[in-house]
C-alpha positions as YAML, in Angstrom:
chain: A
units: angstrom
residues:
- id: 1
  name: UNK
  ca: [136.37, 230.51, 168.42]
- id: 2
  name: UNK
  ca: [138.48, 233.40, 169.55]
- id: 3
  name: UNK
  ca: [141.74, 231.64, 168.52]
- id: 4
  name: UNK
  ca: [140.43, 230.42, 165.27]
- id: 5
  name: UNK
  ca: [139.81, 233.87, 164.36]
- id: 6
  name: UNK
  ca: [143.57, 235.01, 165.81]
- id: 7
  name: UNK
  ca: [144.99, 232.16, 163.86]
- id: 8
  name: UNK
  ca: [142.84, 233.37, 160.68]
- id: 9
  name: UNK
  ca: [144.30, 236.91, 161.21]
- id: 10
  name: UNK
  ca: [147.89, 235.98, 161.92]
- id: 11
  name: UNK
  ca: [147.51, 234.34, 158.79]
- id: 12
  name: UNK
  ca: [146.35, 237.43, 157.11]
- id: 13
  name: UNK
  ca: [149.22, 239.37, 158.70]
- id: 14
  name: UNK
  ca: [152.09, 236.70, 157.33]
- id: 15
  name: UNK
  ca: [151.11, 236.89, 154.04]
- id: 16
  name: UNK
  ca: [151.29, 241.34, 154.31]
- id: 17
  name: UNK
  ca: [154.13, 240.96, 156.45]
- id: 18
  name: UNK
  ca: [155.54, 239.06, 153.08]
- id: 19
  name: UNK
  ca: [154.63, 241.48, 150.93]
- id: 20
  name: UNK
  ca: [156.55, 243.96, 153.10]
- id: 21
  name: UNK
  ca: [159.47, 242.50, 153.39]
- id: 22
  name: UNK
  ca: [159.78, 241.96, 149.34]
- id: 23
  name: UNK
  ca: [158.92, 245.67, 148.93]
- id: 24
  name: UNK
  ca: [161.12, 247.58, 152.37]
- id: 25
  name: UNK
  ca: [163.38, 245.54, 153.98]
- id: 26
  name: UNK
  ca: [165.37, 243.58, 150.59]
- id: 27
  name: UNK
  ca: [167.38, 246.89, 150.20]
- id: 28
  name: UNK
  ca: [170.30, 247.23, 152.58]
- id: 29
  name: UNK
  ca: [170.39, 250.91, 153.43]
- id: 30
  name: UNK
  ca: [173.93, 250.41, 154.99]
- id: 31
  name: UNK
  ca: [175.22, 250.66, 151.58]
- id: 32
  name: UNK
  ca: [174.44, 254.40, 152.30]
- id: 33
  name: UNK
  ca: [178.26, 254.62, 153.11]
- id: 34
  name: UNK
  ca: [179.52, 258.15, 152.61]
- id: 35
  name: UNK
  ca: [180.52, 259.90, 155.51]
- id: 36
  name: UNK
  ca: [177.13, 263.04, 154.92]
- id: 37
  name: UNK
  ca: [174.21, 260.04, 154.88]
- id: 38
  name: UNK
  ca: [173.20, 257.36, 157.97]
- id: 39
  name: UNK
  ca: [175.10, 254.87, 159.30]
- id: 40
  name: UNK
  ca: [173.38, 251.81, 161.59]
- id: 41
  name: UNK
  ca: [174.78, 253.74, 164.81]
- id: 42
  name: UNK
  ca: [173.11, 256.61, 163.28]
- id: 43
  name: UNK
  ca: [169.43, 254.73, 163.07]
- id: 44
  name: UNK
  ca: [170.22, 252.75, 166.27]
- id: 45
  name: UNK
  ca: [170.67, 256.21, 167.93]
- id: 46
  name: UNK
  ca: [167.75, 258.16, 166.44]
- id: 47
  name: UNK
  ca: [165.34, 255.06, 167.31]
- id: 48
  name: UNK
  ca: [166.55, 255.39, 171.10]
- id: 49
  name: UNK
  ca: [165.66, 258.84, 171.24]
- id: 50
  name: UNK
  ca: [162.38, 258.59, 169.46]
- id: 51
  name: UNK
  ca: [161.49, 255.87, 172.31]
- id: 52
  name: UNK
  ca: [162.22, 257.85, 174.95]
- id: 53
  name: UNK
  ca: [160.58, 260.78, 173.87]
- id: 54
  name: UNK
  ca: [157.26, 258.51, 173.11]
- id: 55
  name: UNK
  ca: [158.41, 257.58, 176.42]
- id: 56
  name: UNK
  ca: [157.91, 261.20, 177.73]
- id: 57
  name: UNK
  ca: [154.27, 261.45, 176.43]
- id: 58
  name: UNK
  ca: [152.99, 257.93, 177.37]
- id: 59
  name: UNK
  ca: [152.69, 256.75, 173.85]
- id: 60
  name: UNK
  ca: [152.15, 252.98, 173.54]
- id: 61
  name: UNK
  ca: [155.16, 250.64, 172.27]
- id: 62
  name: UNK
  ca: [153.12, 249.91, 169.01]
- id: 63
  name: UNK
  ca: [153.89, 253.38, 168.23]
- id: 64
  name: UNK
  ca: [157.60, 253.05, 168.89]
- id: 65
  name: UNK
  ca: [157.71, 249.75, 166.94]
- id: 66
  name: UNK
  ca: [155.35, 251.30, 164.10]
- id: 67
  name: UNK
  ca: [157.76, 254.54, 163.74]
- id: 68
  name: UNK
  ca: [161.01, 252.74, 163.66]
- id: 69
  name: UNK
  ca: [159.90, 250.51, 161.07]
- id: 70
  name: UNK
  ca: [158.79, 253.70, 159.01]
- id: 71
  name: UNK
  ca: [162.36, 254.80, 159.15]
- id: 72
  name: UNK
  ca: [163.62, 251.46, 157.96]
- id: 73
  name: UNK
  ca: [161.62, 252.12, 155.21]
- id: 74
  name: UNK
  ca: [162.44, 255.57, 154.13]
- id: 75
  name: UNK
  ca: [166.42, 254.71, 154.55]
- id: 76
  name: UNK
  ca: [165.54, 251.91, 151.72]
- id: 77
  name: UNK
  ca: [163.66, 254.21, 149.81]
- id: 78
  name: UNK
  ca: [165.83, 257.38, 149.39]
- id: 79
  name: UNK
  ca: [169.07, 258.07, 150.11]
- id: 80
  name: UNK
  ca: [168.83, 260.97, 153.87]
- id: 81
  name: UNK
  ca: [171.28, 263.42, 154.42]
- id: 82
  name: UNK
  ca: [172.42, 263.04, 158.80]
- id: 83
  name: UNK
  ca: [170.91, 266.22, 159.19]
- id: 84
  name: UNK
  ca: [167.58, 265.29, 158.39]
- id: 85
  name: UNK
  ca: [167.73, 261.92, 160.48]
- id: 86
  name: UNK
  ca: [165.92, 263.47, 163.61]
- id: 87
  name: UNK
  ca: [163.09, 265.34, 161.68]
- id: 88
  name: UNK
  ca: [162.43, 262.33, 159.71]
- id: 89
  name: UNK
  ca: [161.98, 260.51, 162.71]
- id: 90
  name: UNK
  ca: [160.10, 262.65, 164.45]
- id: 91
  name: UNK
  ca: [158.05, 262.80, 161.52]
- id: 92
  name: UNK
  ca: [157.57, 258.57, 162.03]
- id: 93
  name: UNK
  ca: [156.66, 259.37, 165.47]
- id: 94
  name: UNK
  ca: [153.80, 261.68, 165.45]
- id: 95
  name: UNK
  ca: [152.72, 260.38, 162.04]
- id: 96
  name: UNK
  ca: [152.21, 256.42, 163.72]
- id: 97
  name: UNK
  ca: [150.87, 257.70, 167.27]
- id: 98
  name: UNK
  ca: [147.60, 260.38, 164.83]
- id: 99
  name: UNK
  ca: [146.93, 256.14, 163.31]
- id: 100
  name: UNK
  ca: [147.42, 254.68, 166.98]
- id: 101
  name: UNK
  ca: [147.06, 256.97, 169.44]
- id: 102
  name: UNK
  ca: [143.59, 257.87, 170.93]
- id: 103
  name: UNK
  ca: [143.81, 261.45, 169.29]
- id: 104
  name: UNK
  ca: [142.84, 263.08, 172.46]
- id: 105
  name: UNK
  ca: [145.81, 261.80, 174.43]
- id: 106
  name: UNK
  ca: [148.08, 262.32, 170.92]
- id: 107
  name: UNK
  ca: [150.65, 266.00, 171.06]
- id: 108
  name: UNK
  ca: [150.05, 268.22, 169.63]
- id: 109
  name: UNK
  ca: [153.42, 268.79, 166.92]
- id: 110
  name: UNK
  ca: [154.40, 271.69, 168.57]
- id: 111
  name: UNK
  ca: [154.24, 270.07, 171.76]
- id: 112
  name: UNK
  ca: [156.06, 266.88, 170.18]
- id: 113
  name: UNK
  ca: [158.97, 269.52, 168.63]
- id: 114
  name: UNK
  ca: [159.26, 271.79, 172.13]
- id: 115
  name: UNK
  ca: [160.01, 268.33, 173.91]
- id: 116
  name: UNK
  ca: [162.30, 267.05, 171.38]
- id: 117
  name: UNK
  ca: [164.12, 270.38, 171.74]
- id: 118
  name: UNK
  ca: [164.31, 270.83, 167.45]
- id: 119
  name: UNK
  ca: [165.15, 273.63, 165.41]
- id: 120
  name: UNK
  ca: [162.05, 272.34, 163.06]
- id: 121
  name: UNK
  ca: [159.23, 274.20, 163.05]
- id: 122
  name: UNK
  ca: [155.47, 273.08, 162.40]
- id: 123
  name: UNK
  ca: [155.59, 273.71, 158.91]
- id: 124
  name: UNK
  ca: [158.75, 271.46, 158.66]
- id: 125
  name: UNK
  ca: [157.13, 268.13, 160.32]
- id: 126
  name: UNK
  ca: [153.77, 268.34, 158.14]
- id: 127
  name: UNK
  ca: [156.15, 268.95, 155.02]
- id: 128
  name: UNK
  ca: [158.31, 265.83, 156.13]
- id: 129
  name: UNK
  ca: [155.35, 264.12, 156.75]
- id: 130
  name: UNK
  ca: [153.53, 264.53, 153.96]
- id: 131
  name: UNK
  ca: [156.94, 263.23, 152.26]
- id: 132
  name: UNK
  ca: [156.69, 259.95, 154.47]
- id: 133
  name: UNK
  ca: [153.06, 259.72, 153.59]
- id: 134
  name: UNK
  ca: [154.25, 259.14, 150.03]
- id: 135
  name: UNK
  ca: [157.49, 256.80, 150.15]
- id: 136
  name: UNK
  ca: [154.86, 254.55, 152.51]
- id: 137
  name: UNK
  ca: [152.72, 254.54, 149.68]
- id: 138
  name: UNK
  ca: [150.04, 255.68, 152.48]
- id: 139
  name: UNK
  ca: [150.75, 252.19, 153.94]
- id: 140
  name: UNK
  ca: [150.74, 253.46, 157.92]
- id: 141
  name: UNK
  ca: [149.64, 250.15, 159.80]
- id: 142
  name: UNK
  ca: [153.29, 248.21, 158.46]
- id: 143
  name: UNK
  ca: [153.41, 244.84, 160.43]
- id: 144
  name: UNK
  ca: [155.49, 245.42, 163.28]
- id: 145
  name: UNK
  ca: [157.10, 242.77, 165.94]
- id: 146
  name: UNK
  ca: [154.33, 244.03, 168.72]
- id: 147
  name: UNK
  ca: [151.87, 243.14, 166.06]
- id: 148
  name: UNK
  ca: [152.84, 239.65, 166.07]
- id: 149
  name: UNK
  ca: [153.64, 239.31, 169.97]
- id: 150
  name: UNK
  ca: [150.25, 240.46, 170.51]
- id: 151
  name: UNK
  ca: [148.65, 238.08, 168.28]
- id: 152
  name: UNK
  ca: [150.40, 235.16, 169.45]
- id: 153
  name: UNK
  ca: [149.64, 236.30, 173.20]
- id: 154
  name: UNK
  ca: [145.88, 236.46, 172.34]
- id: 155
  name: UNK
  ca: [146.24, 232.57, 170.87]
- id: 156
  name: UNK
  ca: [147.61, 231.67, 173.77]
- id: 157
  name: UNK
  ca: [146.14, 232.34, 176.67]
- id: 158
  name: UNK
  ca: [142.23, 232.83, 177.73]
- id: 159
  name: UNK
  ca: [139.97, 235.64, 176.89]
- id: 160
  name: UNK
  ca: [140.01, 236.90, 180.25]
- id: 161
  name: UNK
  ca: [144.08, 236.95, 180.29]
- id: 162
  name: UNK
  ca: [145.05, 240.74, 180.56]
- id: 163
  name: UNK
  ca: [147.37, 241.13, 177.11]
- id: 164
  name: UNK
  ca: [147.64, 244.75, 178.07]
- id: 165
  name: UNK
  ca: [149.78, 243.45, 181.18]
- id: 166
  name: UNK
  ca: [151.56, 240.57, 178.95]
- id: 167
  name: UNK
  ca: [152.44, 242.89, 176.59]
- id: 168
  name: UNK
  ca: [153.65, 244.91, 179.11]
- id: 169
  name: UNK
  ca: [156.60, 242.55, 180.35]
- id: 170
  name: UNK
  ca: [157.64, 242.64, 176.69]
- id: 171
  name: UNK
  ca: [158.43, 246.24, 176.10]
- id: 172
  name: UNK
  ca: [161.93, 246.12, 177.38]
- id: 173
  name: UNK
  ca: [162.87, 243.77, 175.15]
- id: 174
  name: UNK
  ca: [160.81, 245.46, 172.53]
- id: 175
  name: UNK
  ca: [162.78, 248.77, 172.86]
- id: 176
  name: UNK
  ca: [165.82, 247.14, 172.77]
- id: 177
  name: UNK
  ca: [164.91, 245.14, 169.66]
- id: 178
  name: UNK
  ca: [163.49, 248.45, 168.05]
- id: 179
  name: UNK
  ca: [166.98, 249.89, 168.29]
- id: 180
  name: UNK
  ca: [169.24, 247.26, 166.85]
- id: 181
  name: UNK
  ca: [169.58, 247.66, 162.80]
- id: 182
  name: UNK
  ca: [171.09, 244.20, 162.75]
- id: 183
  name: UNK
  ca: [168.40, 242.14, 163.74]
- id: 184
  name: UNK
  ca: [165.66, 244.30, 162.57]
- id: 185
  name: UNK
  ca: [167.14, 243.93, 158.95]
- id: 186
  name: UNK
  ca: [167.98, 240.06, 159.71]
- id: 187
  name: UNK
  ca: [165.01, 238.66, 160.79]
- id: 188
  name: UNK
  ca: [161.27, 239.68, 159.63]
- id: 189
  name: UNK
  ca: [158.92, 240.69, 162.35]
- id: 190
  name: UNK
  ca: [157.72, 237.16, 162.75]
- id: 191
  name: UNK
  ca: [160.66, 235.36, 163.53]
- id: 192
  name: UNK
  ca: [161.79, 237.84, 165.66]
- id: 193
  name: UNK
  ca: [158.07, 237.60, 167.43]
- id: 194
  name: UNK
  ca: [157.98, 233.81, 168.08]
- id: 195
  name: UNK
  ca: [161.85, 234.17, 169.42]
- id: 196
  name: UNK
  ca: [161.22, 236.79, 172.23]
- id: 197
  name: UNK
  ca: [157.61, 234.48, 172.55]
- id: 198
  name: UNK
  ca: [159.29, 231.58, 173.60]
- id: 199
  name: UNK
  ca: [161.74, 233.21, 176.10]
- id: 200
  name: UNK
  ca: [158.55, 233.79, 177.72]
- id: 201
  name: UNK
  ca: [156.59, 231.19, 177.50]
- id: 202
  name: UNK
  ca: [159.88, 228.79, 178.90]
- id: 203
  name: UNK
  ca: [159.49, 230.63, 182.09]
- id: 204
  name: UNK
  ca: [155.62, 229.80, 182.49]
- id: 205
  name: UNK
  ca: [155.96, 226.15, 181.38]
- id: 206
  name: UNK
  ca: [158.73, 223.89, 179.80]
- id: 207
  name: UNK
  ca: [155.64, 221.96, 178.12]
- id: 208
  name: UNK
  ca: [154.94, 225.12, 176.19]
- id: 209
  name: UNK
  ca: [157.69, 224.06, 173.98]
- id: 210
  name: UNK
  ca: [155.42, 222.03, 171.83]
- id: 211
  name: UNK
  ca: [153.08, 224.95, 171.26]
- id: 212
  name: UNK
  ca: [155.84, 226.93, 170.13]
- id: 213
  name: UNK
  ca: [157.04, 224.19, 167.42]
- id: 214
  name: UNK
  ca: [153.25, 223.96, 166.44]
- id: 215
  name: UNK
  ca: [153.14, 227.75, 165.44]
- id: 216
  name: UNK
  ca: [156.29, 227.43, 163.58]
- id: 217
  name: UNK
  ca: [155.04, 225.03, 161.42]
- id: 218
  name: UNK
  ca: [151.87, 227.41, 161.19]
- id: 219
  name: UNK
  ca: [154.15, 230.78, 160.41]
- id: 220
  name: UNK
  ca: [156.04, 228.30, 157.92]
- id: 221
  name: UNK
  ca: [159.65, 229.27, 159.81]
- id: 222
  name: UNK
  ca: [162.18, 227.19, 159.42]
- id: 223
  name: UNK
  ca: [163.94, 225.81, 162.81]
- id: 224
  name: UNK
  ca: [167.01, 226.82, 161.96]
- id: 225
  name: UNK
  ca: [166.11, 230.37, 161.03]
- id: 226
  name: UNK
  ca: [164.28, 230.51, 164.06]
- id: 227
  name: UNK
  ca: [167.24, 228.73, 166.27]
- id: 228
  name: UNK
  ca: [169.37, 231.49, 164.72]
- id: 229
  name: UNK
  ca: [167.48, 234.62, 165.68]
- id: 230
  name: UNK
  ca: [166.71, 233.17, 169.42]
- id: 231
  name: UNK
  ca: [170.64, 232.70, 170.07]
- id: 232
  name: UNK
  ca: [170.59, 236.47, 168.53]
- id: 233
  name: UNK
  ca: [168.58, 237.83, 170.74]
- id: 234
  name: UNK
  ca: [169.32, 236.11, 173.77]
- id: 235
  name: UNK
  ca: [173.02, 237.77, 172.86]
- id: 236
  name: UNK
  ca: [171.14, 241.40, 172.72]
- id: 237
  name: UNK
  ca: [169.21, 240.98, 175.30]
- id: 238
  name: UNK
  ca: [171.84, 240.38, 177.80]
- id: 239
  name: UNK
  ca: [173.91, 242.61, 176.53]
- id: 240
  name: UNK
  ca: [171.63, 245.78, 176.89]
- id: 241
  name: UNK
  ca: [170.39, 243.79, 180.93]
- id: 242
  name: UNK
  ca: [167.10, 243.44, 179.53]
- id: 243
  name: UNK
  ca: [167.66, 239.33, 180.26]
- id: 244
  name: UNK
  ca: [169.67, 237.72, 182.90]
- id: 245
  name: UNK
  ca: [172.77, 235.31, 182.18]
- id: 246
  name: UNK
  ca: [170.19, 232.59, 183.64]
- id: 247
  name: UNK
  ca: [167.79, 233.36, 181.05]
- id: 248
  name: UNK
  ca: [164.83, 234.98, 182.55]
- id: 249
  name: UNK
  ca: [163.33, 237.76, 181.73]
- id: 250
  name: UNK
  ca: [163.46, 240.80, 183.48]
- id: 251
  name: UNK
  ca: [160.30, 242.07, 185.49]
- id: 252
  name: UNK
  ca: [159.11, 245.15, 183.77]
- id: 253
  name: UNK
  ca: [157.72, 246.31, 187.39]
- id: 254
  name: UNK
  ca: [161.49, 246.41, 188.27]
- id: 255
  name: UNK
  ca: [162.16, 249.08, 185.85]
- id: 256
  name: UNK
  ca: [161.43, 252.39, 185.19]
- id: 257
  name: UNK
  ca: [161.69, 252.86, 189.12]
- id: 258
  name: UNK
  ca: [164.52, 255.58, 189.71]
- id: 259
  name: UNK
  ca: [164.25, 258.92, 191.59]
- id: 260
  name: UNK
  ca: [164.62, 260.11, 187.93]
- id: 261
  name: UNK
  ca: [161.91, 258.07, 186.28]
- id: 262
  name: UNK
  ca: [159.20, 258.93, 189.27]
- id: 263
  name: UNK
  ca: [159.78, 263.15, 188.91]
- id: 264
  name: UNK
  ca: [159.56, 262.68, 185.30]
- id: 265
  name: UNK
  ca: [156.10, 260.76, 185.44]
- id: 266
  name: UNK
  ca: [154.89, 263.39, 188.14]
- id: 267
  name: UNK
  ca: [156.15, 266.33, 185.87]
- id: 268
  name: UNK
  ca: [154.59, 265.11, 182.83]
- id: 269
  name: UNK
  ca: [151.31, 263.98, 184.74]
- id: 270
  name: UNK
  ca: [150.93, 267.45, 186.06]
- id: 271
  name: UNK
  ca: [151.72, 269.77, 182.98]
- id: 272
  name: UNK
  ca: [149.91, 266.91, 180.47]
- id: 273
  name: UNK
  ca: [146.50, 266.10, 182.40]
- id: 274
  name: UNK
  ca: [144.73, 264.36, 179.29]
- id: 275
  name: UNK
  ca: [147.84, 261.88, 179.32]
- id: 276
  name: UNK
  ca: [147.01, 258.41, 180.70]
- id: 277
  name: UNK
  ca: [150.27, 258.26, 182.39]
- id: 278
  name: UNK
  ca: [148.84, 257.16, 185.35]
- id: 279
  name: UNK
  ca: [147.11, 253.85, 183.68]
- id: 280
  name: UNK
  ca: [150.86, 253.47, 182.25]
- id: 281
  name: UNK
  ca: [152.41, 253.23, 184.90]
- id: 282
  name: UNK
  ca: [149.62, 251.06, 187.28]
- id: 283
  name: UNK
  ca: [149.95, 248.77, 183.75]
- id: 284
  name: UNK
  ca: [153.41, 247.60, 185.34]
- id: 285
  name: UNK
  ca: [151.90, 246.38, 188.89]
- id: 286
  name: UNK
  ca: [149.42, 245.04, 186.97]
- id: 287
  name: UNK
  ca: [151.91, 242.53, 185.11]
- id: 288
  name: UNK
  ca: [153.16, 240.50, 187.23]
- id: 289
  name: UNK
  ca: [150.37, 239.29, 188.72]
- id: 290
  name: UNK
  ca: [148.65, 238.65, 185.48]
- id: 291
  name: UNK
  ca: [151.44, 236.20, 185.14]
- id: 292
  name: UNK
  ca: [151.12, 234.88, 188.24]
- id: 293
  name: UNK
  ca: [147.66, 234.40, 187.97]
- id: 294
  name: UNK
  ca: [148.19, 232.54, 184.29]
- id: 295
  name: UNK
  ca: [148.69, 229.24, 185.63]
- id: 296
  name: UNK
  ca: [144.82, 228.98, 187.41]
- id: 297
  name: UNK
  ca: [143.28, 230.64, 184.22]
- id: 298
  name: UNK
  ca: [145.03, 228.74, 181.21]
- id: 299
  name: UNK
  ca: [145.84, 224.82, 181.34]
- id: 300
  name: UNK
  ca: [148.57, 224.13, 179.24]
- id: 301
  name: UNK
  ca: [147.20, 221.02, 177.79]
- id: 302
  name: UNK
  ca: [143.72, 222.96, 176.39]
- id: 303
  name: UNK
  ca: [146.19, 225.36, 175.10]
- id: 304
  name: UNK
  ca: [147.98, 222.35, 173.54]
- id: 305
  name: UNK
  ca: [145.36, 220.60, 172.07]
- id: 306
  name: UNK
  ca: [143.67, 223.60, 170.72]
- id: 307
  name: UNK
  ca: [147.15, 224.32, 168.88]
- id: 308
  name: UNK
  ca: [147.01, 220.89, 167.37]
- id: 309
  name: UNK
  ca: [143.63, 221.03, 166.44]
- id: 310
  name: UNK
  ca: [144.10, 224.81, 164.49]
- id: 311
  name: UNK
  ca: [147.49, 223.35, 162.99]
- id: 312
  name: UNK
  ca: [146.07, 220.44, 161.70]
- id: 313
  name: UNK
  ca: [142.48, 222.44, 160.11]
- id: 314
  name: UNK
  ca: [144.83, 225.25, 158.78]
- id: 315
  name: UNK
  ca: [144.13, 223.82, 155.42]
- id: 316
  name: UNK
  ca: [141.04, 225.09, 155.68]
- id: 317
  name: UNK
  ca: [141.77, 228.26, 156.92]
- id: 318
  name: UNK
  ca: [139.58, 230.30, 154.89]
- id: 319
  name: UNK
  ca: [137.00, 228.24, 154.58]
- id: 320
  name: UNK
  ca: [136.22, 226.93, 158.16]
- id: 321
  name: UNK
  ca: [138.34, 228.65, 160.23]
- id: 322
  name: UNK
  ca: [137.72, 232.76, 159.44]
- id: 323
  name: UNK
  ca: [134.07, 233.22, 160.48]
- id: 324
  name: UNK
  ca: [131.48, 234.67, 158.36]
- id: 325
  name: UNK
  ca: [131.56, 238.34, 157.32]
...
């Protein structure tokens, strides 16, 4: 019952993701070409530093995937002087982690502007934000790539799965994905989702490769669209060492793990005591042996046949499959 009612939603979530494509992403803000307004390195920059500093409070990578596709989204909408790049995104930033966030573990804006070391003041941010509010058309839950990864993750595997700790393993590749203007404007959300979702399931099971043709049929993507953004990706990924030449994924409880990293987390964990910085960082021991543990609470052929079943009812999605309000 629990994946009939992800497969209803992911539904649900294709059809706004389509509706957000036609209306953001089919303007090409790199036509922005004069030397005063944003260039890709521009964005590509100013979404790495927006990670790191959501980084630097704990904030979850739906917030970093949320913000950077806000700022897609005003660079369609208007044309942004380089100047106003960084309070923009901050704007993004603290704007997705008030709809996100627990508030009580959210910054404060003053808190969010000392630590971003700006020359914006409070008044500034609410002013930009209130502009964001607007271009968004007070749209701020877009569909986002972690949207989609987590859906697919909860059709996957069991109930008692920890998708916290899968999505965990993802958020290297995430960040990196986040921060590259060419295949964020190349690929929608979903394609981009069942890409990075197969590069992981390949590493649990090489049956899983018939699931993953099942939901393609399901998200209607083509194979060669999908074929397309995979070799992408796989390019990306090794490029920035978030996946080996060999093709596996790297272990997100290998990284994050410098002298560096570790003050940083104890700094922040002392001066921020509301932050859940220590859950964040248990999250990554927590990972891999949640997918170690996978193969004694999924069976591959359940997950199989339940695929085939959902594929071959999605006809009657809305009649039989969403339950009953």
């Amino acid at each position: 019952m629990q994946r009939k009612a992800t497969l209803c939603l992911l539904q649900l979530t294709l059809e706004k993701e389509q509706q957000q494509w036609e209306t953001w992403m089919t303007k090409d803000y790199l036509k922005f070409t004069e030397k005063e307004f944003i260039t890709a390195a521009n964005r590509d920059q100013t979404i790495k530093w927006i990670t790191k500093l959501a980084k630097s409070f704990c904030l979850g990578a739906d917030v970093v995937a949320s913000a950077a596709l806000m700022v897609d989204c005003v660079l369609t909408k208007v044309k942004v002087p380089l100047k106003c790049l960084n309070c923009i995104a901050l704007s993004c930033l603290y704007t997705a982690g008030k709809v996100l966030e627990d508030a009580e573990f959210m910054p404060y804006s003053s808190e969010l502007i000392k630590a971003a070391r700006c020359s914006y003041s409070v008044q500034d941010l609410t002013l930009t934000e209130r502009t964001l509010v607007n271009l968004l058309d007070w749209d701020l839950t877009p569909v986002t790539l972690y949207t989609f990864l987590e859906l697919l993750l909860v059709i996957t595997f069991s109930p008692s799965s920890s998708c916290k700790a899968l999505m965990a393993q993802f958020q290297p590749a995430l960040d990196a994905v986040n921060a590259n203007h060419s295949l964020m404007t190349t690929y929608r959300p979903s394609t981009l989702s069942i890409a990075m979702y197969a590069l992981f399931l390949e590493q649990r099971s090489k049956n899983m490769t018939t699931g993953v043709n099942i939901l393609l049929q399901f998200m209607q993507i083509p194979y060669d669209k999908y074929a397309s953004c995979r070799d992408s990706l796989v390019k990306m990924l090794i490029v920035n060492e978030v996946l080996h030449a060999d093709g596996l994924l790297m272990k997100a409880a290998n990284l994050g793990t410098t002298a560096a990293a570790q003050s940083k987390r104890k700094q922040i964990k002392s001066t921020n005591p509301k932050r859940r910085c220590d859950e964040k960082q248990c999250v990554f021991q927590k990972c891999k042996s949640a997918i170690d543990n996978q193969s004694t609470t999924t069976n591959d052929d359940d997950v199989l046949r339940d695929l085939v079943n959902l594929y071959n009812s999605s006809t009657m999605l809305y009649t039989g499959m969403c339950p009953d309000q």
